[in-house]
Backbone atoms as SQL, in Angstrom:
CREATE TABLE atoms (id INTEGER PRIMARY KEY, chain TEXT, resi INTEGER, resn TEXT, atom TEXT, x REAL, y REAL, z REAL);
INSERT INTO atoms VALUES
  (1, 'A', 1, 'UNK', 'N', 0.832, -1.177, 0.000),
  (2, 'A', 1, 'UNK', 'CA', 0.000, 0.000, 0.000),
  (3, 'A', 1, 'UNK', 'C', 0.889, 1.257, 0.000),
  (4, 'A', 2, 'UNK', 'N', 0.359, 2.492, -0.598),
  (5, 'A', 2, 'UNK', 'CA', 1.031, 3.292, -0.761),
  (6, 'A', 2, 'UNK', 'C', 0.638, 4.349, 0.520),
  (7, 'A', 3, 'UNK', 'N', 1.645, 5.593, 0.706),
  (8, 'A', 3, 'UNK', 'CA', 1.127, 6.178, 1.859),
  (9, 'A', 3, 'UNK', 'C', 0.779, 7.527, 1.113),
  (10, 'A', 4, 'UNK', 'N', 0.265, 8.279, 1.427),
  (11, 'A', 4, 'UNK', 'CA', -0.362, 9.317, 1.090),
  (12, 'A', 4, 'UNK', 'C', 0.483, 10.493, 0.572),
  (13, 'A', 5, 'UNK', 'N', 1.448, 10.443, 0.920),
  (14, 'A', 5, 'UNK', 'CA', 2.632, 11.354, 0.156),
  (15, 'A', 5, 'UNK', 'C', 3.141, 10.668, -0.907),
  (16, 'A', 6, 'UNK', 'N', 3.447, 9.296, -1.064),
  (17, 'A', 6, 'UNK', 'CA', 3.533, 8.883, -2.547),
  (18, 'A', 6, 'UNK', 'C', 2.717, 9.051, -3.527),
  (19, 'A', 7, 'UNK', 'N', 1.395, 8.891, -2.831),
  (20, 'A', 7, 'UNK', 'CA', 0.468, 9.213, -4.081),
  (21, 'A', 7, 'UNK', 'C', -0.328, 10.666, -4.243),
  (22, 'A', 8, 'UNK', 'N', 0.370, 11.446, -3.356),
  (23, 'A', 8, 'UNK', 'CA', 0.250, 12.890, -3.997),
  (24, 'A', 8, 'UNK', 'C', 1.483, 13.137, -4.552),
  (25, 'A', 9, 'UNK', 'N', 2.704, 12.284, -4.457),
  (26, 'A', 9, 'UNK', 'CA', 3.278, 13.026, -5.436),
  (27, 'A', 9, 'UNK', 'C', 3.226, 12.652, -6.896),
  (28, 'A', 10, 'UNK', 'N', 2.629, 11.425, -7.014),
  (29, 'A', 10, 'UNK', 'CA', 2.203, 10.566, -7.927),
  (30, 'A', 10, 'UNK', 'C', 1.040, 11.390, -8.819),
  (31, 'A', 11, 'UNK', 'N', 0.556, 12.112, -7.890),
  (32, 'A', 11, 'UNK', 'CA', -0.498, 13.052, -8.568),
  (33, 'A', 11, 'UNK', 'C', -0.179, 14.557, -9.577),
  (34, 'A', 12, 'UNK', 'N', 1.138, 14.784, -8.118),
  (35, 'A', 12, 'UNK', 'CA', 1.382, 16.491, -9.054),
  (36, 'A', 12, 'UNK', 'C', 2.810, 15.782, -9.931),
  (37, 'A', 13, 'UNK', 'N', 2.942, 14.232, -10.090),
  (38, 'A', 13, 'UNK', 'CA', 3.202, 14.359, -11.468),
  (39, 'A', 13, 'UNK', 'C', 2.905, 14.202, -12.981),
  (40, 'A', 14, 'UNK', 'N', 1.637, 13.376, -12.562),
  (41, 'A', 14, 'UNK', 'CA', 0.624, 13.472, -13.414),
  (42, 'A', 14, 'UNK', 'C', -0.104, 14.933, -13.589),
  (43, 'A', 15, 'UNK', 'N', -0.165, 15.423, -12.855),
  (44, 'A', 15, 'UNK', 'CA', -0.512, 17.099, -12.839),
  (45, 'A', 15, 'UNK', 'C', 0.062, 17.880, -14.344),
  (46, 'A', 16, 'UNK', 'N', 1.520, 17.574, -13.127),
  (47, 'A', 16, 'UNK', 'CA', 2.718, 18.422, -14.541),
  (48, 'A', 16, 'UNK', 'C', 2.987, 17.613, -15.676),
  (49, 'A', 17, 'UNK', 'N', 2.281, 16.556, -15.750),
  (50, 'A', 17, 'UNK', 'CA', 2.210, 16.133, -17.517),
  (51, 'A', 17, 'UNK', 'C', 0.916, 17.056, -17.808),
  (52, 'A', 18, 'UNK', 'N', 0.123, 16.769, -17.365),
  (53, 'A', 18, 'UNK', 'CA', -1.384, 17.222, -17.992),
  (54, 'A', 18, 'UNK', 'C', -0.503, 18.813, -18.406),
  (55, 'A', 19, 'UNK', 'N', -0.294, 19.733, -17.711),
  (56, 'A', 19, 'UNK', 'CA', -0.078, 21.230, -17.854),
  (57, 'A', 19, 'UNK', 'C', 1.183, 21.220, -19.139),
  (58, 'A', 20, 'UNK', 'N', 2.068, 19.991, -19.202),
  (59, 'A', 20, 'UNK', 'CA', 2.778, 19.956, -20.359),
  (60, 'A', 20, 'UNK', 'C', 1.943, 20.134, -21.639),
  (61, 'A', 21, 'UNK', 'N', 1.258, 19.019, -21.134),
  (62, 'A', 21, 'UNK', 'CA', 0.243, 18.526, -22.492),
  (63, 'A', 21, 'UNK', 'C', -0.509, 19.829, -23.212),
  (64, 'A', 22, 'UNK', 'N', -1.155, 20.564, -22.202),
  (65, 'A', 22, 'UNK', 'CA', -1.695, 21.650, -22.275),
  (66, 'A', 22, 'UNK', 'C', -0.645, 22.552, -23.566),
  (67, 'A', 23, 'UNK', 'N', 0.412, 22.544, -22.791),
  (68, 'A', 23, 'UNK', 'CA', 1.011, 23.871, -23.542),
  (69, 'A', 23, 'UNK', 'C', 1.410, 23.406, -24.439),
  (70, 'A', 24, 'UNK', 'N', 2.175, 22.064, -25.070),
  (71, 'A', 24, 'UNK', 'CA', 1.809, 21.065, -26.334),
  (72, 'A', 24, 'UNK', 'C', 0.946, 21.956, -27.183),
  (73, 'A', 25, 'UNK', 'N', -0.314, 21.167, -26.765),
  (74, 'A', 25, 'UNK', 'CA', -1.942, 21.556, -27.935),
  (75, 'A', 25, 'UNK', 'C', -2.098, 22.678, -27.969),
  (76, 'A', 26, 'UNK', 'N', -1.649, 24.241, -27.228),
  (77, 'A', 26, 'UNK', 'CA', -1.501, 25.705, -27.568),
  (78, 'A', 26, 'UNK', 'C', -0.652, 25.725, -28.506),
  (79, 'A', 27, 'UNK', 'N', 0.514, 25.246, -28.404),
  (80, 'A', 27, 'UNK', 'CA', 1.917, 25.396, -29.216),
  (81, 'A', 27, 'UNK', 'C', 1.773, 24.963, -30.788),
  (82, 'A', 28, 'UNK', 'N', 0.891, 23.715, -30.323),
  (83, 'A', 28, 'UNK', 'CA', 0.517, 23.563, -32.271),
  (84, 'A', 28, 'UNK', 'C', -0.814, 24.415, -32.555),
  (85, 'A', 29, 'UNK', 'N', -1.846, 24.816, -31.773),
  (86, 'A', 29, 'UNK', 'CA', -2.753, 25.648, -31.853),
  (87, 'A', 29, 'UNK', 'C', -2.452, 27.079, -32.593),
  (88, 'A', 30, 'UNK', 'N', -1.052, 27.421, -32.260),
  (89, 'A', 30, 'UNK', 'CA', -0.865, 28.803, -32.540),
  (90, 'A', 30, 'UNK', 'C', 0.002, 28.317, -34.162),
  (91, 'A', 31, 'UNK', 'N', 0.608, 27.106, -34.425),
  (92, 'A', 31, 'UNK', 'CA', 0.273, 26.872, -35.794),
  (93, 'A', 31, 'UNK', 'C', -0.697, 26.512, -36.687),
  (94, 'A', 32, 'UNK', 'N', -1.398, 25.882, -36.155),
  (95, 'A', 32, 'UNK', 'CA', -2.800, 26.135, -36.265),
  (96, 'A', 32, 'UNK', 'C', -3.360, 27.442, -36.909),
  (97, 'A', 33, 'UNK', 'N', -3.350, 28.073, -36.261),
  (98, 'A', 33, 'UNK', 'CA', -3.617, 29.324, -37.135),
  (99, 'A', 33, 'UNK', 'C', -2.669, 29.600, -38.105),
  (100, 'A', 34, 'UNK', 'N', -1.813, 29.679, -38.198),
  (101, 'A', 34, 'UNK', 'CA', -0.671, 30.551, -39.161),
  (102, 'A', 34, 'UNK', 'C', -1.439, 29.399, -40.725),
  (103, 'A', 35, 'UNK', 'N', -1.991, 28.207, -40.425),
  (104, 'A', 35, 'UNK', 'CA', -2.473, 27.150, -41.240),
  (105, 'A', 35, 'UNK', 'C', -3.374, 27.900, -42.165),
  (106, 'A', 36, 'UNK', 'N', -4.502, 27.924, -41.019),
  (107, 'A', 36, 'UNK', 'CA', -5.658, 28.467, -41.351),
  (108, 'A', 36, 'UNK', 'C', -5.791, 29.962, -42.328),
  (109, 'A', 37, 'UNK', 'N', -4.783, 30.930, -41.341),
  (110, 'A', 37, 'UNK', 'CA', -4.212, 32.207, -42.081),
  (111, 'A', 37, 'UNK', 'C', -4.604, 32.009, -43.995),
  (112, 'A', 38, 'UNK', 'N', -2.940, 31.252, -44.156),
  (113, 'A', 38, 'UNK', 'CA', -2.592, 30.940, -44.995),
  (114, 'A', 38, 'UNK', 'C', -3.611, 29.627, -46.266),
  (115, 'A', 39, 'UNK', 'N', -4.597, 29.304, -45.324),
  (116, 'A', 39, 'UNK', 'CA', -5.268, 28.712, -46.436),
  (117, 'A', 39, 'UNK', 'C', -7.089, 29.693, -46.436),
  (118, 'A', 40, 'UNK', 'N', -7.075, 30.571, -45.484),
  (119, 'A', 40, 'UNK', 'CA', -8.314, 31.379, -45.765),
  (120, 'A', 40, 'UNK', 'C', -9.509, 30.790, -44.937),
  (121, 'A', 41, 'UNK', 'N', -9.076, 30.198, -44.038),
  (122, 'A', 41, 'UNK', 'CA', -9.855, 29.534, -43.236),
  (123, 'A', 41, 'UNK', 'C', -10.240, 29.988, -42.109),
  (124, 'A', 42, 'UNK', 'N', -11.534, 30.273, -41.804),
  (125, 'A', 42, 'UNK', 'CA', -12.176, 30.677, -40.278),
  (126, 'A', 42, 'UNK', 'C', -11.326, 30.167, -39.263),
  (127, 'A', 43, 'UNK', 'N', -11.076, 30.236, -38.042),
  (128, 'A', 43, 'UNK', 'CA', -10.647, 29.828, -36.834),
  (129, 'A', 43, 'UNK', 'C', -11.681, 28.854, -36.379),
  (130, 'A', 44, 'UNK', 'N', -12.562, 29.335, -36.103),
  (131, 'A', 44, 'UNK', 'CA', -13.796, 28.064, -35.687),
  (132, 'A', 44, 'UNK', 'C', -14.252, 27.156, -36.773),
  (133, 'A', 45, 'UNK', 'N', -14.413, 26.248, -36.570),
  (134, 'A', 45, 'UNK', 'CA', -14.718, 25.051, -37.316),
  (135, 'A', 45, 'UNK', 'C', -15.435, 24.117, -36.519),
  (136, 'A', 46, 'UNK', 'N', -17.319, 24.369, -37.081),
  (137, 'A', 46, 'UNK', 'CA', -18.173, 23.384, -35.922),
  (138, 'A', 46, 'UNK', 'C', -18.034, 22.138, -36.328),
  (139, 'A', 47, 'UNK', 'N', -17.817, 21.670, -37.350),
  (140, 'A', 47, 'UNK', 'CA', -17.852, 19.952, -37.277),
  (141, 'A', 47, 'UNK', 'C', -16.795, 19.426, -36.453),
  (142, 'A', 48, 'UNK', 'N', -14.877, 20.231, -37.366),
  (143, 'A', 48, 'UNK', 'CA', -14.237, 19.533, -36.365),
  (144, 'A', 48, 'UNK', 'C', -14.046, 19.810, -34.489),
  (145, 'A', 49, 'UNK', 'N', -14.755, 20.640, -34.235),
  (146, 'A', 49, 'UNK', 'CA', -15.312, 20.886, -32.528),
  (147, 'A', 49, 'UNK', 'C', -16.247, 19.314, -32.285),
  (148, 'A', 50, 'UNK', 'N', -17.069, 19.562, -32.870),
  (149, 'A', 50, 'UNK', 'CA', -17.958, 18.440, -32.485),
  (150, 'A', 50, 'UNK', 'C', -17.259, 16.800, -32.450),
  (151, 'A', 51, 'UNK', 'N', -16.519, 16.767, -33.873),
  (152, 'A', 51, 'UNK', 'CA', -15.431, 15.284, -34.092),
  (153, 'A', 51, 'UNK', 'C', -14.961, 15.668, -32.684),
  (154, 'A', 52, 'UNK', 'N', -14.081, 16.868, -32.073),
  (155, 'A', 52, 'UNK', 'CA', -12.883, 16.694, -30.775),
  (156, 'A', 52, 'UNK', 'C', -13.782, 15.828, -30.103),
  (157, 'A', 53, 'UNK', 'N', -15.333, 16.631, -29.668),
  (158, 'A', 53, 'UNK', 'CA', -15.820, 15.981, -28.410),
  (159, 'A', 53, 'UNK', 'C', -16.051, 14.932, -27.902),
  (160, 'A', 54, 'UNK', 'N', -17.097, 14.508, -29.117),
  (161, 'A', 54, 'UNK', 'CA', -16.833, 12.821, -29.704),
  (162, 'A', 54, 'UNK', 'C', -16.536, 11.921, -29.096),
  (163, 'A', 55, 'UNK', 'N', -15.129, 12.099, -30.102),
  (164, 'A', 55, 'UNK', 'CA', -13.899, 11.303, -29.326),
  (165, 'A', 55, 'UNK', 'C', -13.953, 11.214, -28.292),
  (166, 'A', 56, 'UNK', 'N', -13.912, 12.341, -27.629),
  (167, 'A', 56, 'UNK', 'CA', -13.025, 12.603, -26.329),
  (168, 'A', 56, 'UNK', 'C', -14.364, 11.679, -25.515),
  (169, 'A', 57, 'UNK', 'N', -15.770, 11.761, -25.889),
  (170, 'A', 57, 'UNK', 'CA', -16.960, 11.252, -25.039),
  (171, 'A', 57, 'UNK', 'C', -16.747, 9.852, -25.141),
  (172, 'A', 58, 'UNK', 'N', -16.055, 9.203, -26.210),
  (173, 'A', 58, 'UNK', 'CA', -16.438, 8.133, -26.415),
  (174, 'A', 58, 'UNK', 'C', -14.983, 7.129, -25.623),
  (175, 'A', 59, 'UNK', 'N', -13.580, 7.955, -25.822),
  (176, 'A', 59, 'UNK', 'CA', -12.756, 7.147, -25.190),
  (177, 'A', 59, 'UNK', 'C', -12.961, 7.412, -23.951),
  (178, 'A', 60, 'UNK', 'N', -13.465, 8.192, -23.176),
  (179, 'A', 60, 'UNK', 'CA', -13.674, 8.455, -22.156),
  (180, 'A', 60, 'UNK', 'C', -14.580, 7.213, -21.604),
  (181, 'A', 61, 'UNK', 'N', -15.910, 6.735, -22.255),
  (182, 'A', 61, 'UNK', 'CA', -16.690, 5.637, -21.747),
  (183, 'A', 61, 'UNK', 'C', -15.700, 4.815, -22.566),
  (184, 'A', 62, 'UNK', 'N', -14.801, 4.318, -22.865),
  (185, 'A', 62, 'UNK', 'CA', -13.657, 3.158, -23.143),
  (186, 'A', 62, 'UNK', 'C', -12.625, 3.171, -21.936),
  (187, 'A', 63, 'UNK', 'N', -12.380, 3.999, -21.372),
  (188, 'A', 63, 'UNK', 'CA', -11.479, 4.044, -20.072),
  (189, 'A', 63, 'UNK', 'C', -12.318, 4.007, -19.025),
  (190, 'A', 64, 'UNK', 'N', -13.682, 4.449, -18.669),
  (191, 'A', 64, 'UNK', 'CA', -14.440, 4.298, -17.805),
  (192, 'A', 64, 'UNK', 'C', -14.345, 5.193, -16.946),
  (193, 'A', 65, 'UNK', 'N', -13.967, 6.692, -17.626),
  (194, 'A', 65, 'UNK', 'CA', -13.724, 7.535, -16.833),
  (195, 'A', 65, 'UNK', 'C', -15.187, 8.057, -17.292),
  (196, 'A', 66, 'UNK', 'N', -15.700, 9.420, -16.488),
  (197, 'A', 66, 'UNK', 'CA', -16.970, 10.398, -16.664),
  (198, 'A', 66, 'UNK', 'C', -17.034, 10.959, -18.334),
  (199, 'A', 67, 'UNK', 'N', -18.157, 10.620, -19.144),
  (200, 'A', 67, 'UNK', 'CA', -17.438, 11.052, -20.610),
  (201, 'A', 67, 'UNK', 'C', -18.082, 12.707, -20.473),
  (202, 'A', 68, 'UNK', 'N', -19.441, 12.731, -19.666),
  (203, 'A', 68, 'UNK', 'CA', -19.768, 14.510, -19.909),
  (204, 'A', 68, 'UNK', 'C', -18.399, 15.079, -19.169),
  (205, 'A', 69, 'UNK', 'N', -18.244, 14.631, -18.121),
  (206, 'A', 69, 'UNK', 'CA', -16.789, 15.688, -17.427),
  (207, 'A', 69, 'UNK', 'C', -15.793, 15.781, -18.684),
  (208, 'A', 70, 'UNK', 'N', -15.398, 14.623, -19.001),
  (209, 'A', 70, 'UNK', 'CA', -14.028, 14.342, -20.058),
  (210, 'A', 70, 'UNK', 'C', -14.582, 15.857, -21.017),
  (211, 'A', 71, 'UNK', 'N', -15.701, 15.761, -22.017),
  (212, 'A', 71, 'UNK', 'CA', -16.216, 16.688, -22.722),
  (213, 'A', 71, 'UNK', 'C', -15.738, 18.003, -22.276),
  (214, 'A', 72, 'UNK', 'N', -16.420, 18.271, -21.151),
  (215, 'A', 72, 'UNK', 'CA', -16.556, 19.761, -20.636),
  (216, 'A', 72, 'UNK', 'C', -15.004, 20.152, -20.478),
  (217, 'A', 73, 'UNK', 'N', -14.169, 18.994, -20.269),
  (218, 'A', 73, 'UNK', 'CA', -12.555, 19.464, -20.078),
  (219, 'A', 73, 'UNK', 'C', -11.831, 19.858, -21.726),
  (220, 'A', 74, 'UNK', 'N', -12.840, 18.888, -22.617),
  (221, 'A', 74, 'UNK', 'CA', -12.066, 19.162, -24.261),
  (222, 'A', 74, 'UNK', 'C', -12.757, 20.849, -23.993),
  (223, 'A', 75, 'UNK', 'N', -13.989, 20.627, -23.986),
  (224, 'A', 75, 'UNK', 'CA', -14.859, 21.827, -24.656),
  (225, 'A', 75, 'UNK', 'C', -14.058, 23.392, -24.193),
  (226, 'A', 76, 'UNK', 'N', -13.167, 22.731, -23.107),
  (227, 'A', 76, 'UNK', 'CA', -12.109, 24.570, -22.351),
  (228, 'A', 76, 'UNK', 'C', -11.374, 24.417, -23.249),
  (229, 'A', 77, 'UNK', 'N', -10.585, 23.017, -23.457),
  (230, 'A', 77, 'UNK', 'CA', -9.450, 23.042, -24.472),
  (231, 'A', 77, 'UNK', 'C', -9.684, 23.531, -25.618),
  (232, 'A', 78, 'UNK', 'N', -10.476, 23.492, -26.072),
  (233, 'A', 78, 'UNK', 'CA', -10.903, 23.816, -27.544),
  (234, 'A', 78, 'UNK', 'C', -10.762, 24.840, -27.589),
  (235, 'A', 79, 'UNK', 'N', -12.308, 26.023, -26.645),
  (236, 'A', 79, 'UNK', 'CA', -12.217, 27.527, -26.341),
  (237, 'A', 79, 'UNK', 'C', -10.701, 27.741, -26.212),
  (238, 'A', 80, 'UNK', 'N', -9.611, 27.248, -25.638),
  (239, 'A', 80, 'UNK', 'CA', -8.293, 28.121, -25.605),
  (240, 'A', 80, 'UNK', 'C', -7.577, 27.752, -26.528),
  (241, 'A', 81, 'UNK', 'N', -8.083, 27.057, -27.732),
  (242, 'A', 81, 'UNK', 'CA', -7.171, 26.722, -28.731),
  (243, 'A', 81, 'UNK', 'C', -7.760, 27.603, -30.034),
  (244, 'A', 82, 'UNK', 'N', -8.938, 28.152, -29.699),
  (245, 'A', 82, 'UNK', 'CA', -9.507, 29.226, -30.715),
  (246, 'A', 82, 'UNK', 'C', -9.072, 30.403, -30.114),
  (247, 'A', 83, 'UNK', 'N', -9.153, 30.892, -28.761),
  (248, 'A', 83, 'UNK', 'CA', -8.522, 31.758, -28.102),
  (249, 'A', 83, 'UNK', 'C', -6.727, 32.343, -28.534),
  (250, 'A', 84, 'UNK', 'N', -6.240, 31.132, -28.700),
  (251, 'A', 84, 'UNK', 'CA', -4.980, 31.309, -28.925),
  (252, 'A', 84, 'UNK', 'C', -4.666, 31.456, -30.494),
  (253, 'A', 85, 'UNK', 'N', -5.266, 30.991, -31.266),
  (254, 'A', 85, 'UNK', 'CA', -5.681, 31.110, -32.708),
  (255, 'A', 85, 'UNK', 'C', -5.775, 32.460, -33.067),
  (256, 'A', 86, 'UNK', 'N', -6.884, 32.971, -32.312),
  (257, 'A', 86, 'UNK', 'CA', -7.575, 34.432, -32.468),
  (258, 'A', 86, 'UNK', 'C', -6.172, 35.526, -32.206),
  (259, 'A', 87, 'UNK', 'N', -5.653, 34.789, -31.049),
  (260, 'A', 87, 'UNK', 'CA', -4.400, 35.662, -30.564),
  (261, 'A', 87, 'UNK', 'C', -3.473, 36.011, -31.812),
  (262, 'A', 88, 'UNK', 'N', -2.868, 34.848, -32.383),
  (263, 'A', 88, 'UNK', 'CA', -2.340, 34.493, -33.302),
  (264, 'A', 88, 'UNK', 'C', -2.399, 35.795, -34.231),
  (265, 'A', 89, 'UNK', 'N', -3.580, 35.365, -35.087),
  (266, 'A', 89, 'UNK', 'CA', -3.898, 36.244, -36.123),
  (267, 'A', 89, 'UNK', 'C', -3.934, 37.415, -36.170),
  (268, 'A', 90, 'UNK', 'N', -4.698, 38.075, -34.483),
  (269, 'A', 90, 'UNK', 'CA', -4.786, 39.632, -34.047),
  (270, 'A', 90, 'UNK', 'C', -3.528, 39.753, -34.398),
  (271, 'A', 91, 'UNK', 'N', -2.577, 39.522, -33.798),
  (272, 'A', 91, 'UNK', 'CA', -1.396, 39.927, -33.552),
  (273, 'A', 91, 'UNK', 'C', -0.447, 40.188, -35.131),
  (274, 'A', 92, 'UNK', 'N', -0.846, 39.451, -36.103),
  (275, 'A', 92, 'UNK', 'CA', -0.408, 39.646, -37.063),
  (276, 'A', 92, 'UNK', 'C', 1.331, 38.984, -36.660),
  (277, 'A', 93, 'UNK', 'N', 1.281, 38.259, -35.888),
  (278, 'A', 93, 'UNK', 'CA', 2.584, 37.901, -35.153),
  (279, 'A', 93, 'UNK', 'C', 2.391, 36.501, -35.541),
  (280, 'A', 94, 'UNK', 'N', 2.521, 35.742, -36.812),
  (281, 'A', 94, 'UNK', 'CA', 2.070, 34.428, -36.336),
  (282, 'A', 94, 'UNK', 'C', 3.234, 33.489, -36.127),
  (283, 'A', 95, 'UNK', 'N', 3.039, 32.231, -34.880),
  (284, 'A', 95, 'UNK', 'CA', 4.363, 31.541, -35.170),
  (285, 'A', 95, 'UNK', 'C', 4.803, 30.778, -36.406);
């Protein structure tokens, strides 16, 4: 059995992957746009929003984790990957 400080630290290192991961899917997000820029393409895109969620609902009931929670966690990711998109382009700065 583990004692309770192993598995919090077990936690904030799974933590600091997740927050890696995070800045990962911004990092291609903000190419992402320079994409979009360059091919004349809106930033929002409802089908592929809807494909993310999907997924995300459906491996979620394959791991047996909560699939509406799993959702509601893509559905921020998403908002900050159009967020950062939007940034992108305002800025005329793209990476």
């Amino acid at each position: 059995m583990h004692s309770i400080e192993e598995l919090r630290a077990e936690i904030d290192r799974i933590d600091t992957a997740i927050v890696d991961l995070i800045a990962e899917r911004q990092s291609c997000a903000g190419r992402m746009a320079r994409a979009k820029y360059t091919e004349g393409l809106s930033i929002r895109d409802t089908s592929r929003r809807r494909q993310v969620l999907e997924r995300a609902f459906d491996y979620a009931v394959e791991r047996g984790v909560d699939p509406k929670a799993v959702q509601r966690v893509m559905e921020l990711l998403v908002e900050m990957s159009e967020e950062r998109q939007r940034e992108c382009q305002g800025e005329g700065n793209l990476p």
